[in-house]
N, C-alpha and C positions, 0 to 999 in steps of 0.2 A: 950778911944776906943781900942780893944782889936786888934794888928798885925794880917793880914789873914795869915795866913802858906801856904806853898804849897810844893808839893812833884815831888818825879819822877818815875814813875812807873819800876822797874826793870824786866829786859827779859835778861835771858839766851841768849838766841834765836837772838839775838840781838849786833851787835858790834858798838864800835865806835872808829874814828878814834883822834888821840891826840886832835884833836881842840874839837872837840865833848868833850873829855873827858874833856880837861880842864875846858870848858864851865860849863856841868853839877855838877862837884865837884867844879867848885870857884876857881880854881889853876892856879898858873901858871905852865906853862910846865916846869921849870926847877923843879919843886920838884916831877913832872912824872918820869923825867929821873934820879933822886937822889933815886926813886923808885925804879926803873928797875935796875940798881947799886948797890942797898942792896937785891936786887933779891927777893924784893918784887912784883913786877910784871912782867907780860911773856906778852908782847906784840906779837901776830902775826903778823908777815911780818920783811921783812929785814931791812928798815929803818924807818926812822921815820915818814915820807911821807906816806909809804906804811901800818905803824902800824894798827891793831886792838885790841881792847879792848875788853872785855868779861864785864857783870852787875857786874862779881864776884869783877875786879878791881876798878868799883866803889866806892864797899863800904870798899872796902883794904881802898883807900885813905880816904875817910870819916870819917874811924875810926882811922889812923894813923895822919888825921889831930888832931880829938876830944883830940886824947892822947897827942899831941905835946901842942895844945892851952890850956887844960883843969889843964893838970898836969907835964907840961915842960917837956916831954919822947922827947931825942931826936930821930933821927931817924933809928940808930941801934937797940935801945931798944923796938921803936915802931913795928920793924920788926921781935924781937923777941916774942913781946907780940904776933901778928896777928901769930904769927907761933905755938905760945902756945894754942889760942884760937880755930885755929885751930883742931887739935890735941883734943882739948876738947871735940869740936862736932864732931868729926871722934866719939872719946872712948863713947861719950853719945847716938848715932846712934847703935854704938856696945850693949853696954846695953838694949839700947828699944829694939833693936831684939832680943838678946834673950831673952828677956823676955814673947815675945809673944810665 
């Protein structure tokens, strides 16, 4: 019998705070904060308690887990890569437009 899947709707629009976060990515908070420390993510608010998350940090962690678990990228590497890929869809946005 085939695993049902299920997802999580992403919103901009939308914040969550650490538990939230940790809940929806499967983490534990200490690899939030190991996050926030290689300035892969910008939490609003002053502490931890008071933190907000953006959808965008969702999928930072998502995809920083996939690289850690899929192809042992530690965690400098993985923050380099999101910074690369970044950067990729920046210059690939720049393209589509001018091209229109």
């Amino acid at each position: 019998m085939k695993e049902k899947e299920t997802g999580v709707v992403l919103d901009d629009n939308v914040s969550y705070d650490l538990k939230e976060l940790c809940k929806v990515c499967k983490v534990k908070d200490d690899l939030v904060f190991d996050m926030i420390n290689e300035g892969m993510l910008t939490p609003l608010g002053d502490s931890p308690k008071s933190w907000k998350f953006s959808a965008t940090s969702i999928k930072k962690i998502q995809v920083a887990v996939r690289l850690q678990e899929d192809l042992g990228v530690n965690l400098p590497g993985a923050a380099l890569a999101l910074d690369l890929m970044e950067e990729l869809e920046i210059l690939r946005a720049k393209i589509g437009g001018e091209r229109e």
